[in-house]
Biopython code that builds the backbone (N, CA, C, O; Angstrom):
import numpy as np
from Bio.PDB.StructureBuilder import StructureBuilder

atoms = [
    (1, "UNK", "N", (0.818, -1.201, 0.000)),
    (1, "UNK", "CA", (0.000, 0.000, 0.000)),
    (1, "UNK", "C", (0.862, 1.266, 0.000)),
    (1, "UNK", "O", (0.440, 2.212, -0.666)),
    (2, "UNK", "N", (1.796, 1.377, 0.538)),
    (2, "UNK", "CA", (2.665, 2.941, 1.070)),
    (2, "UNK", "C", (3.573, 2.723, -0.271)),
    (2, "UNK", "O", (3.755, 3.806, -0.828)),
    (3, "UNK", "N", (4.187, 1.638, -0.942)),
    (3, "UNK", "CA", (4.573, 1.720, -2.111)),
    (3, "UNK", "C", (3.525, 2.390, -3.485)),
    (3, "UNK", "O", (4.123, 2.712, -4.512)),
    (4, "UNK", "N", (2.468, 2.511, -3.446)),
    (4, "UNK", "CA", (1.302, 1.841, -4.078)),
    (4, "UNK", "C", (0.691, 4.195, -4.282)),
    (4, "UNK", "O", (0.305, 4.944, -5.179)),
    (5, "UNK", "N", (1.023, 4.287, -2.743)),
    (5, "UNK", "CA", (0.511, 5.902, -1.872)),
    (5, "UNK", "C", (1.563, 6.831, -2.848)),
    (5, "UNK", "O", (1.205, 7.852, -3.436)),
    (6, "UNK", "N", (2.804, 6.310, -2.887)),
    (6, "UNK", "CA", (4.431, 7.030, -2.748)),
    (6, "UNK", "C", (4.328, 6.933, -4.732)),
    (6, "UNK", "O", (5.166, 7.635, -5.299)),
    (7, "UNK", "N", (3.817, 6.501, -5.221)),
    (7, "UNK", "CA", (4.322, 6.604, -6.885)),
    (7, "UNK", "C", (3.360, 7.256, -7.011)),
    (7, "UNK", "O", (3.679, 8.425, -7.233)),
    (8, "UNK", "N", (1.529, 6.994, -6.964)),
    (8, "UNK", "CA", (0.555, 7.598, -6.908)),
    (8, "UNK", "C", (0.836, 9.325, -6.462)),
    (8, "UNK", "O", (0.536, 10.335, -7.097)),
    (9, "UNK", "N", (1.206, 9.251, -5.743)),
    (9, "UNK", "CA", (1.773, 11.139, -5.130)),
    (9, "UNK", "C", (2.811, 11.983, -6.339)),
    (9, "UNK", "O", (2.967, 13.115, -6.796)),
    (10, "UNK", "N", (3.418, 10.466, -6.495)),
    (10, "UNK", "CA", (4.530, 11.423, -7.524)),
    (10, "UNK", "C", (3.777, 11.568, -8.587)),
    (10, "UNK", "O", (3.332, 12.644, -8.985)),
    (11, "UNK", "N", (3.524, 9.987, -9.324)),
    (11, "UNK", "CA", (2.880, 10.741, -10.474)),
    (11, "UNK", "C", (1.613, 11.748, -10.943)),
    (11, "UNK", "O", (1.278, 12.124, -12.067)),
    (12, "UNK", "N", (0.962, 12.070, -9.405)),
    (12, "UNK", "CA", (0.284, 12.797, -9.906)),
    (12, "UNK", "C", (0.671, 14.693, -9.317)),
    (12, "UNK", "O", (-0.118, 15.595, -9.036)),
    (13, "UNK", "N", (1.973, 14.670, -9.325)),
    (13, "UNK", "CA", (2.304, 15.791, -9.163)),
    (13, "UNK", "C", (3.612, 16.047, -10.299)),
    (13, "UNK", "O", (4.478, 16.921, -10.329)),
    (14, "UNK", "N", (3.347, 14.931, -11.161)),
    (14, "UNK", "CA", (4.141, 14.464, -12.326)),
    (14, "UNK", "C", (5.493, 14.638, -12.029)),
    (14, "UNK", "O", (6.263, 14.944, -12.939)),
    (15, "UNK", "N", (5.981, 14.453, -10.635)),
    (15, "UNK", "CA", (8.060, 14.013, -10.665)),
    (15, "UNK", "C", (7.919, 12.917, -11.422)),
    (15, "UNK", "O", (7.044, 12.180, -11.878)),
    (16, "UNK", "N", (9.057, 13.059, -11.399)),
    (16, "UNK", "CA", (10.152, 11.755, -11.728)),
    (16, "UNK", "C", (10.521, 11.147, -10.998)),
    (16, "UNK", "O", (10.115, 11.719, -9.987)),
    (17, "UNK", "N", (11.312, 9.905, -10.523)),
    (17, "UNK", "CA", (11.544, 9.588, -9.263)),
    (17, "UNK", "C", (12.899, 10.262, -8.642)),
    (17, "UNK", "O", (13.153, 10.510, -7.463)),
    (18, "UNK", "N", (13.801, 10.511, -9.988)),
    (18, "UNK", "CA", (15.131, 11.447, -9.898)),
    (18, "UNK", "C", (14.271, 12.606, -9.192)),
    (18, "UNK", "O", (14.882, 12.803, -8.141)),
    (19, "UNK", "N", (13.182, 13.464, -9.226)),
    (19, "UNK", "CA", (13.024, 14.952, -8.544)),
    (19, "UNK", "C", (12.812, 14.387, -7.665)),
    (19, "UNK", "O", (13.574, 14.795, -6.788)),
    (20, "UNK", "N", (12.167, 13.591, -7.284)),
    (20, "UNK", "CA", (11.539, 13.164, -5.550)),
    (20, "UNK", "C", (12.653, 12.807, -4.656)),
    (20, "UNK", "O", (12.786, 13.253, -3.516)),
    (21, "UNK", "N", (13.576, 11.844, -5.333)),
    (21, "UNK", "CA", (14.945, 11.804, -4.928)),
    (21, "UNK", "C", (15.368, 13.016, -4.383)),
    (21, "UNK", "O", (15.512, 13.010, -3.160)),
    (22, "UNK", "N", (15.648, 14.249, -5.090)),
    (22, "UNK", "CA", (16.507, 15.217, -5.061)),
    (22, "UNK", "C", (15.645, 15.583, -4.238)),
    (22, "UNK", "O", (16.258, 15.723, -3.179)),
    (23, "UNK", "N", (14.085, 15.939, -4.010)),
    (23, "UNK", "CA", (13.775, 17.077, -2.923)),
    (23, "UNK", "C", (14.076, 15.924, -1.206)),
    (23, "UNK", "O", (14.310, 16.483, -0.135)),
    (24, "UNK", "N", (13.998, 14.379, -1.325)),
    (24, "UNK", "CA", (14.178, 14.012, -0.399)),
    (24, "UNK", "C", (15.692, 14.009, 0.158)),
    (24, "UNK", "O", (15.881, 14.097, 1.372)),
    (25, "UNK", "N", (16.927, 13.890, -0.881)),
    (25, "UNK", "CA", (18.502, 14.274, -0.280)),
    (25, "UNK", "C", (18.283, 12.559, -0.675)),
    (25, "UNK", "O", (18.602, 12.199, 0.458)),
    (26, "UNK", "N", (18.006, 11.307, -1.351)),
    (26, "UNK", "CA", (18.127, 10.543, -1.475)),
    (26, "UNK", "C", (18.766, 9.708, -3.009)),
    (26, "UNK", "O", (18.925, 10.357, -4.043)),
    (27, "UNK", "N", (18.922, 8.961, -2.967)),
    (27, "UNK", "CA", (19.454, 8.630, -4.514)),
    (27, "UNK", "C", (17.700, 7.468, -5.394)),
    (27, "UNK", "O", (16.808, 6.832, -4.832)),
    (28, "UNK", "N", (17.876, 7.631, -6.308)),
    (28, "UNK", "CA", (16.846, 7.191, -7.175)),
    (28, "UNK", "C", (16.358, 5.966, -7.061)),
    (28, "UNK", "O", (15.211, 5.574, -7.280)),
    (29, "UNK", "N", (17.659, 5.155, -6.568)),
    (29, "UNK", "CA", (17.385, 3.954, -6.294)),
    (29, "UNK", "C", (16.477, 3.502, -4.872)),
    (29, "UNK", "O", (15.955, 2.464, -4.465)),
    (30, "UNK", "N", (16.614, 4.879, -4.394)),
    (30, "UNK", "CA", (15.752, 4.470, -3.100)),
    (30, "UNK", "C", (14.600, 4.689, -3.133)),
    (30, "UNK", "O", (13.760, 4.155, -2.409)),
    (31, "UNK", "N", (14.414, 5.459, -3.929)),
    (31, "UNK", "CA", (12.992, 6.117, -4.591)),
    (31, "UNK", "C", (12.364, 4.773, -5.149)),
    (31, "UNK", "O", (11.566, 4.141, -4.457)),
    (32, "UNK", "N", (12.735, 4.350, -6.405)),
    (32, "UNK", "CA", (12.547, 2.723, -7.278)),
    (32, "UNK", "C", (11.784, 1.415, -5.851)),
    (32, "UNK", "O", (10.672, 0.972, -5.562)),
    (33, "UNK", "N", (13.420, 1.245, -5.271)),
    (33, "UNK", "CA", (12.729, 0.524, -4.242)),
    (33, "UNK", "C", (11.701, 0.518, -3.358)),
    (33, "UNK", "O", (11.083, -0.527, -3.153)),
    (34, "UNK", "N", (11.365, 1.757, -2.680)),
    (34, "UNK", "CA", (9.998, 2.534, -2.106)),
    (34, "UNK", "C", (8.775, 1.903, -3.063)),
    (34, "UNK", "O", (7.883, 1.198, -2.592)),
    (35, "UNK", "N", (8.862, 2.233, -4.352)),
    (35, "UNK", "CA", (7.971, 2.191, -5.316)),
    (35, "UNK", "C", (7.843, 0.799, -5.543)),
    (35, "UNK", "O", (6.708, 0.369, -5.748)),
    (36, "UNK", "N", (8.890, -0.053, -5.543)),
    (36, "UNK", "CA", (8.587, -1.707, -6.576)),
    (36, "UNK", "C", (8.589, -2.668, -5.235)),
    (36, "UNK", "O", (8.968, -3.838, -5.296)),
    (37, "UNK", "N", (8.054, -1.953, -3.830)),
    (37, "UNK", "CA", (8.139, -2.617, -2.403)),
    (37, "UNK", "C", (9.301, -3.804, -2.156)),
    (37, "UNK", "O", (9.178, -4.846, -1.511)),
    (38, "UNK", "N", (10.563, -3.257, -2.941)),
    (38, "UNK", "CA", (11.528, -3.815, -2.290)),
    (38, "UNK", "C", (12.124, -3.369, -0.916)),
    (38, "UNK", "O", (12.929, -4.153, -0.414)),
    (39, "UNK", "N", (11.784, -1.997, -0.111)),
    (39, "UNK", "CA", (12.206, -2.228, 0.700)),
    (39, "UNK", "C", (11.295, -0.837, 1.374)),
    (39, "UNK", "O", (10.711, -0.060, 0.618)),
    (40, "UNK", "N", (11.280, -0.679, 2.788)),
    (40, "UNK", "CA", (10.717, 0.439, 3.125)),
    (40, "UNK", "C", (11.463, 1.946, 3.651)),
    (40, "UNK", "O", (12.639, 2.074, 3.994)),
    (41, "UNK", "N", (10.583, 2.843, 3.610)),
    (41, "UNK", "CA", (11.125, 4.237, 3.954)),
    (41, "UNK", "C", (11.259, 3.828, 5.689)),
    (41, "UNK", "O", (10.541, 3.061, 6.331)),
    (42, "UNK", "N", (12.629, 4.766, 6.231)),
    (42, "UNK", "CA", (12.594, 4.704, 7.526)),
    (42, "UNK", "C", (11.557, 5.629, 8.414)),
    (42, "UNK", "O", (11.057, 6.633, 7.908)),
    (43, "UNK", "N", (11.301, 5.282, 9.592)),
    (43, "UNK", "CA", (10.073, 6.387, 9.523)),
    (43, "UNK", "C", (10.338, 8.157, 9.748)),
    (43, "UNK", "O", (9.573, 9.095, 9.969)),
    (44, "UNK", "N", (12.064, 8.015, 9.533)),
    (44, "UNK", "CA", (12.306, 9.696, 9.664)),
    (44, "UNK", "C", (12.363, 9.934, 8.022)),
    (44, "UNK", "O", (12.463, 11.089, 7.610)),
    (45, "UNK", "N", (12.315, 9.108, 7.329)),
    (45, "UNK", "CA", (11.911, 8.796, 6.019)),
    (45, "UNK", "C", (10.694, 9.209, 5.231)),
    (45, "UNK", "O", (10.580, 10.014, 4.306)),
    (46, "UNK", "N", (9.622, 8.276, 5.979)),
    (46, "UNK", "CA", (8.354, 8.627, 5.871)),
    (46, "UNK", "C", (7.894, 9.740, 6.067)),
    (46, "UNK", "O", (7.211, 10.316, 5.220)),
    (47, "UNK", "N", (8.234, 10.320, 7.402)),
    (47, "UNK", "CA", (7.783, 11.874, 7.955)),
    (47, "UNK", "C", (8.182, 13.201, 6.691)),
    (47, "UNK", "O", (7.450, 14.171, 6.495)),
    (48, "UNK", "N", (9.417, 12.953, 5.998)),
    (48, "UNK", "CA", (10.274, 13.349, 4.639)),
    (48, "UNK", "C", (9.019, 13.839, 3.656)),
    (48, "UNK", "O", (8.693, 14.981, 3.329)),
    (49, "UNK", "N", (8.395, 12.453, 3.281)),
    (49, "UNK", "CA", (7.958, 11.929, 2.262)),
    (49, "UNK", "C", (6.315, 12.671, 2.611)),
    (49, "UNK", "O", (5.891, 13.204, 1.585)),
    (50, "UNK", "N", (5.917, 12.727, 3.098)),
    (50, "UNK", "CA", (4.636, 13.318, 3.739)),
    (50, "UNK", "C", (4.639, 14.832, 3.745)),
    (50, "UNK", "O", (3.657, 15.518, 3.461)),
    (51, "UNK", "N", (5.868, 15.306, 4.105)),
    (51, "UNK", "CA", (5.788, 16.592, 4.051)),
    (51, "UNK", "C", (6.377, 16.690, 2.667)),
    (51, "UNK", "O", (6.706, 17.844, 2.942)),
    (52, "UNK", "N", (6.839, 16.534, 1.358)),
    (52, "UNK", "CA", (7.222, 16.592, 0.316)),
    (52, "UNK", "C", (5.566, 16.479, -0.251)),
    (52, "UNK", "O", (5.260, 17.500, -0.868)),
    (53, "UNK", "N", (4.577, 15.575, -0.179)),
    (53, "UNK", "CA", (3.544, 15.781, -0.627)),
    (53, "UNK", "C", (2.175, 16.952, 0.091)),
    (53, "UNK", "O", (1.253, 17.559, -0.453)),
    (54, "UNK", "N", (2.614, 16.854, 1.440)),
    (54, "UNK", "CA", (1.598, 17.539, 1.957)),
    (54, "UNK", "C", (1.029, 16.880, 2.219)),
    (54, "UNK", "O", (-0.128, 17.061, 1.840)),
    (55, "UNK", "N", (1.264, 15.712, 2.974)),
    (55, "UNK", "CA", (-0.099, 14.769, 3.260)),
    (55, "UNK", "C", (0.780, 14.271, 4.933)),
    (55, "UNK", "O", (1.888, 14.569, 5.378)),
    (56, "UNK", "N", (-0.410, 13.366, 5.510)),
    (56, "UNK", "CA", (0.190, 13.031, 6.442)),
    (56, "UNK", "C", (0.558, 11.272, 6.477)),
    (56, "UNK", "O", (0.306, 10.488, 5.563)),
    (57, "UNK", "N", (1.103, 10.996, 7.568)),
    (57, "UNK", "CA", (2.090, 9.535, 7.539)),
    (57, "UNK", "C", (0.958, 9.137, 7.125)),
    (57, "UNK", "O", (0.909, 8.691, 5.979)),
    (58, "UNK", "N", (-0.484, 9.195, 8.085)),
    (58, "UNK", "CA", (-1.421, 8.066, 8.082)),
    (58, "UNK", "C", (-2.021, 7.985, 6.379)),
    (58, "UNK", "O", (-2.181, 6.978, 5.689)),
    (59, "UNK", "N", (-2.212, 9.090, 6.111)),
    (59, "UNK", "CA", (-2.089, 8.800, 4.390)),
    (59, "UNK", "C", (-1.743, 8.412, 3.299)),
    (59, "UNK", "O", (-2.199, 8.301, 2.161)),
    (60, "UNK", "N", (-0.192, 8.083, 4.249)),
    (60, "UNK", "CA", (0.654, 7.912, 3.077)),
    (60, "UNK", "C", (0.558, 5.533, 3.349)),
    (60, "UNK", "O", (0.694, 4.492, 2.705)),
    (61, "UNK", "N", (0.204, 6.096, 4.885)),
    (61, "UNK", "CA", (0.265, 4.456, 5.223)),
    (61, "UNK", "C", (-1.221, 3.586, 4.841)),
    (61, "UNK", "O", (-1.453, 2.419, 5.156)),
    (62, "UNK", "N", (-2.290, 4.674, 3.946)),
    (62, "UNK", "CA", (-3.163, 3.878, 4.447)),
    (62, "UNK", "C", (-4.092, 3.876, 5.242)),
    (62, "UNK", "O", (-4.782, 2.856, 5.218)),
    (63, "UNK", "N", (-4.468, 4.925, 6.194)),
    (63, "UNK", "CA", (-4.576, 4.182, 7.393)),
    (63, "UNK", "C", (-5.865, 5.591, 7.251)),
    (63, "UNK", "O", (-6.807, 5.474, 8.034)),
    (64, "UNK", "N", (-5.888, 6.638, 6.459)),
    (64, "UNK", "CA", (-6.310, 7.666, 6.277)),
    (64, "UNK", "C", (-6.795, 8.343, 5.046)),
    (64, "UNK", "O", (-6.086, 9.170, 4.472)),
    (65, "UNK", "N", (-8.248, 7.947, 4.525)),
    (65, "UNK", "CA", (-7.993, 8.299, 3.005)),
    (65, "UNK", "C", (-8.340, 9.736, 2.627)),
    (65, "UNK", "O", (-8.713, 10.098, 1.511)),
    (66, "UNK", "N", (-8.171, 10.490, 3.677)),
    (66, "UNK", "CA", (-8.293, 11.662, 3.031)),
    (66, "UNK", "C", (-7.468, 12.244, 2.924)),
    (66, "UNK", "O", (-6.700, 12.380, 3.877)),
    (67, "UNK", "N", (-7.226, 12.894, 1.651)),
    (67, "UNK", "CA", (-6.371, 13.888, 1.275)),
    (67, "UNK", "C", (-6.645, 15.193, 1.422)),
    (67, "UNK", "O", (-7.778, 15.657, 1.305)),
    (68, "UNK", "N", (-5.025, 16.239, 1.842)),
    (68, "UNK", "CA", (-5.541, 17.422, 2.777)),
    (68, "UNK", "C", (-4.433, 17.953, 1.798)),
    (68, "UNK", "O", (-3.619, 17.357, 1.092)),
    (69, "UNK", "N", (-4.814, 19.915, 2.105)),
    (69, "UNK", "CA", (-3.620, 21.033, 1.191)),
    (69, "UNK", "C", (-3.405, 21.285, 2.319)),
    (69, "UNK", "O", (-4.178, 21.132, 3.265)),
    (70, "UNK", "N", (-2.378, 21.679, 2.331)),
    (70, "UNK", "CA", (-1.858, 22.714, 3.335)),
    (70, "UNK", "C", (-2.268, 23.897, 3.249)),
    (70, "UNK", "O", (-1.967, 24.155, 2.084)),
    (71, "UNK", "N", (-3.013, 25.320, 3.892)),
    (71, "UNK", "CA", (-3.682, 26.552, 3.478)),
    (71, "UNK", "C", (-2.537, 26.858, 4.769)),
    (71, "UNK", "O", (-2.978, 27.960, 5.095)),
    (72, "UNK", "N", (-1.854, 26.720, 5.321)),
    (72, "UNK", "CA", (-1.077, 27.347, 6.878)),
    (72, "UNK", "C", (-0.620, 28.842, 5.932)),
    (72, "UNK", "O", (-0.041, 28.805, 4.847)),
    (73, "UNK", "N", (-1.035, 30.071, 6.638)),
    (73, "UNK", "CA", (-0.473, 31.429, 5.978)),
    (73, "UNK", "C", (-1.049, 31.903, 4.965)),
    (73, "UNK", "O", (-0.680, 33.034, 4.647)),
    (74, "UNK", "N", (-2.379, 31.091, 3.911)),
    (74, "UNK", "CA", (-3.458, 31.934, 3.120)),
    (74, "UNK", "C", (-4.087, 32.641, 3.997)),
    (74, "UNK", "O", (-3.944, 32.287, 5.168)),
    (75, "UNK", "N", (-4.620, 33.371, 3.821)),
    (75, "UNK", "CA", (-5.608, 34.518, 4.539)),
    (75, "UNK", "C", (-7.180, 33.689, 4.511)),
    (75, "UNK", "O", (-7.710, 33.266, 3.484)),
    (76, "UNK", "N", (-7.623, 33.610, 5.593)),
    (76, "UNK", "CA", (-9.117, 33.347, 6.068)),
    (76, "UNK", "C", (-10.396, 33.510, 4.410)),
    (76, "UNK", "O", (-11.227, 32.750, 3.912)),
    (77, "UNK", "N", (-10.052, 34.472, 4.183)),
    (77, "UNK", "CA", (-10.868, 34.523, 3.028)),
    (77, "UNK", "C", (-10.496, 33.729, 2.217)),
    (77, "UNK", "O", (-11.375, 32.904, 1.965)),
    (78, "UNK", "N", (-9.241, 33.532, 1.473)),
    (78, "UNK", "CA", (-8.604, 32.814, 0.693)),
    (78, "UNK", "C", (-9.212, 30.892, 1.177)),
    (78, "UNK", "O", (-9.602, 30.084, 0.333)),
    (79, "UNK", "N", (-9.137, 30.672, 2.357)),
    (79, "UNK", "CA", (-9.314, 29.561, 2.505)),
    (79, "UNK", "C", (-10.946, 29.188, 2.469)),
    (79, "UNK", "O", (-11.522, 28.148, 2.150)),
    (80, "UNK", "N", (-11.381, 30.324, 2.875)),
    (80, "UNK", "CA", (-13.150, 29.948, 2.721)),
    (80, "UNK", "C", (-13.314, 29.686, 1.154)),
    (80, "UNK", "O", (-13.954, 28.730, 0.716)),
    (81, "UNK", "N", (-12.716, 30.566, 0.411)),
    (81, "UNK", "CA", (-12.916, 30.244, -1.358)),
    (81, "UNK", "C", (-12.211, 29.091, -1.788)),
    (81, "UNK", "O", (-12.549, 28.794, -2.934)),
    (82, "UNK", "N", (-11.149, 28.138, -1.189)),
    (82, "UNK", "CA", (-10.758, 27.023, -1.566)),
    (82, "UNK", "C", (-12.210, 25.923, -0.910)),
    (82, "UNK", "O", (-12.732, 25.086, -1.646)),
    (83, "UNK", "N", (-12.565, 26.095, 0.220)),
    (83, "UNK", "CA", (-13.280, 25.540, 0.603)),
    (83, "UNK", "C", (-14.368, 25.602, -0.445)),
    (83, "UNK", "O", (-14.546, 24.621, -1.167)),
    (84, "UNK", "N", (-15.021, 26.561, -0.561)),
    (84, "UNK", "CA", (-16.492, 26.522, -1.184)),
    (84, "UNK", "C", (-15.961, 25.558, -3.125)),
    (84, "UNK", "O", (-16.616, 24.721, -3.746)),
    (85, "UNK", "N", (-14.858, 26.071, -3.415)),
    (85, "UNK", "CA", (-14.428, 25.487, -5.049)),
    (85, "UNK", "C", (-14.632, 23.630, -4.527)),
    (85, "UNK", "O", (-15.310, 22.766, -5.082)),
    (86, "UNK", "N", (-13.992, 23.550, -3.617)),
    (86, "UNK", "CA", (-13.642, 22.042, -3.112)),
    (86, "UNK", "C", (-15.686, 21.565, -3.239)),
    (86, "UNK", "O", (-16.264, 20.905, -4.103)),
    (87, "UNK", "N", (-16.070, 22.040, -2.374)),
    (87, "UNK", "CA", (-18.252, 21.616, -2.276)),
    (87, "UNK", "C", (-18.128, 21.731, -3.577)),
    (87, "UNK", "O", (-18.471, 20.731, -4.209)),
    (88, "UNK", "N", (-17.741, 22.646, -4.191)),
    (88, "UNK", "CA", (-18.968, 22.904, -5.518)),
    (88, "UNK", "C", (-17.977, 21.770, -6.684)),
    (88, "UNK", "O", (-18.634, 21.356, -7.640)),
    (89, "UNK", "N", (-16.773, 21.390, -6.621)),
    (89, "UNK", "CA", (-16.405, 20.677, -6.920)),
    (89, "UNK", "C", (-17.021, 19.013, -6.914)),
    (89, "UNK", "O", (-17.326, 18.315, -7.881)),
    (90, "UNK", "N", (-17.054, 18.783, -5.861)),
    (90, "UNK", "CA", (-18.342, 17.746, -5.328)),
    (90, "UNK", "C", (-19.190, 17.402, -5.744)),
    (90, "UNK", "O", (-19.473, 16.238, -6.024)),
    (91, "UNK", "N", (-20.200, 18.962, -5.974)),
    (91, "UNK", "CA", (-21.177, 18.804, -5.951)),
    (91, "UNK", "C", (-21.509, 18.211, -8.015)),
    (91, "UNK", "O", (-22.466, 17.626, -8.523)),
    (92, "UNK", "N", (-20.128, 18.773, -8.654)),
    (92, "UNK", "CA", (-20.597, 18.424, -10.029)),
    (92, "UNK", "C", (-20.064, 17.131, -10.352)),
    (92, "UNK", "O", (-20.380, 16.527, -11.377)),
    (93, "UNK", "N", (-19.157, 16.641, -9.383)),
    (93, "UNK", "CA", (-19.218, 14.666, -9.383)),
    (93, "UNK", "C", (-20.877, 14.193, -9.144)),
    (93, "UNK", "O", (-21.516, 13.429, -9.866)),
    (94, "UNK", "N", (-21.184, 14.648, -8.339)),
    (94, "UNK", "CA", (-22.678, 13.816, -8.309)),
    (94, "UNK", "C", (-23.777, 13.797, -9.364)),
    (94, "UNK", "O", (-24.626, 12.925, -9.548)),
    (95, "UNK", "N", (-23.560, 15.087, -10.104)),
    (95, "UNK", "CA", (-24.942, 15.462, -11.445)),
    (95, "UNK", "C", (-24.204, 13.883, -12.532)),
    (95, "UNK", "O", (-24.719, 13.580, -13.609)),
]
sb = StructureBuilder()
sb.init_structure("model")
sb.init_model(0)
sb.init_chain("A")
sb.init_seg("    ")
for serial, (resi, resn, name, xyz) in enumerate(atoms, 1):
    if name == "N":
        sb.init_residue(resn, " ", resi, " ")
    sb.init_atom(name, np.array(xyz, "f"), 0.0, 1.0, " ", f" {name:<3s}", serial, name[0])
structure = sb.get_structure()
């Protein structure tokens, strides 16, 4: 699953595994392995990898399926208008 969380994140923020590498200080191959569950992130690893996406451990483990932005430092208004795009977003999955 956290292999499964960790490519899913990248590719949909379209890295490469070389950029994810580089923003983690890691080499590619560790990235690959993460991804093809040859081996796991350590959990000062994981904590890395969570804040590189903006998500938290339990998300990344599974354990949490919601996905969250970070708004820390938009202005109150700013976040009420992400909020309301996010409902009305919603709301045109259901029609």
């Amino acid at each position: 699953m956290l292999n499964q969380q960790i490519r899913a994140l990248r590719l949909s923020r379209k890295m490469s595994q070389v950029e994810l590498a580089q923003a983690l200080h890691v080499t590619k191959q560790s990235v690959s392995n993460w991804e093809n569950d040859n081996i796991q992130p350590s959990i000062d690893m994981l904590v890395k990898i969570a804040e590189v996406f903006s998500v938290s451990t339990d998300y990344l483990l599974g354990l949490d399926a919601r996905d969250s932005i970070d708004v820390t430092g938009l202005p109150l208004q700013t976040v009420s208008h992400l909020r309301q795009l996010v409902e009305d977003l919603r709301a045109g999955q259901k029609s």
